[in-house]
Every structure is written in C-alpha cells, then in structure tokens.
N, C-alpha and C positions, 0 to 999 in steps of 0.2 A: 504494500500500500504506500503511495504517496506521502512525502510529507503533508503536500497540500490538502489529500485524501484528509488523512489523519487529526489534520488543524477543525477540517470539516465537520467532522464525528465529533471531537472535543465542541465547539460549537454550538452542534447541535443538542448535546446534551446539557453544557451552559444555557443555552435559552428555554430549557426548562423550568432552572433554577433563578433565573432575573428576581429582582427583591421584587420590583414591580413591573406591573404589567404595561407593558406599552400600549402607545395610542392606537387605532384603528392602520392609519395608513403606513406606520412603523409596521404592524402585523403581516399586512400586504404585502410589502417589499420582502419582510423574513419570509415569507411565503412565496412569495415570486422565485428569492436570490435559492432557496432550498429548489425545487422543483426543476430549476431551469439547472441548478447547478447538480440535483441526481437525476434526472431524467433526458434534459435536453429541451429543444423546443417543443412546444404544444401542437396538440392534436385533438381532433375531434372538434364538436359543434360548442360554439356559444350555449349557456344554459338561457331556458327562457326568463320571460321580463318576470315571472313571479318568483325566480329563485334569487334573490338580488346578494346573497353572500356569494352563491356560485358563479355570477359575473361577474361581481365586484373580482374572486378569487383568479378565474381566469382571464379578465382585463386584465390585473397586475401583471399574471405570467406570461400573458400576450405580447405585454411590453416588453418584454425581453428577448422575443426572438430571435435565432442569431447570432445571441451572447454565445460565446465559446464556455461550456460549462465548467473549467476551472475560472475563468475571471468572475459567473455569477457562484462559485465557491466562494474565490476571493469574497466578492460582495457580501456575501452572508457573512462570514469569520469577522470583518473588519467591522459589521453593523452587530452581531452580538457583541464584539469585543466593547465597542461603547456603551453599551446597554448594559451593560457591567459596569462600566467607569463613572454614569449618569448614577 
C-alpha cells in the first residue's frame, strides 16, 4: 500500500473521530474528496428532485470528475487534517 494509500485510511478513520461535527458543505466535499479519491469518477443517473441528500451527494462528487484519485486522496487527508486543527 501507498504511503498516500495509507495517509488515506488514517484519514478516514480521523474523521470519524473530529471533536465536532462539520458544517453541511465541509461534509460534501469529505464526501466528494472520499468517493472520487476510492472509486474514481461517477457513474450512473442523477437521483430525482425528491431525494435532495442524494443530489446534493452526487453534485458534490460530480464536481470532481477527472480529478486523478490520488490528488482527490490528497484532498480528503489535507481537509481532515484541519478539521482536526479547527
């Protein structure tokens, strides 16, 4: 495994533990920078207008299509790491 791998997993297990909870669109982006950075770009359809967490979820990760998924790794590590520091 990558160091980069590695920093990710740490990470991910930090922003379990954050003292507090972030705002909505901090959430988003930890959720965008994760997806993009383990799966790659998105796929499949828009959810419809009544599911609005589910688009809200997939806008975010939409936005990043393209990212090369260690830089949205990068992203996540560097946005937990302050989320820690705050």
């Amino acid at each position: 495994m990558s160091d980069l791998a590695t920093r990710f997993q740490t990470a991910v297990e930090d922003s379990k533990k954050l003292s507090s909870r972030p705002d909505s669109d901090t959430l988003l982006k930890l959720y965008a920078c994760f997806k993009q950075g383990s799966n790659g770009d998105i796929e499949g359809k828009r959810p419809g207008f009544t599911d609005l967490i589910g688009r809200a979820k997939y806008d975010a990760w939409a936005k990043l299509k393209g990212t090369p998924q260690e830089d949205a790794m990068q992203q996540y590590v560097d946005l937990v790491e302050s989320l820690k520091g705050a």
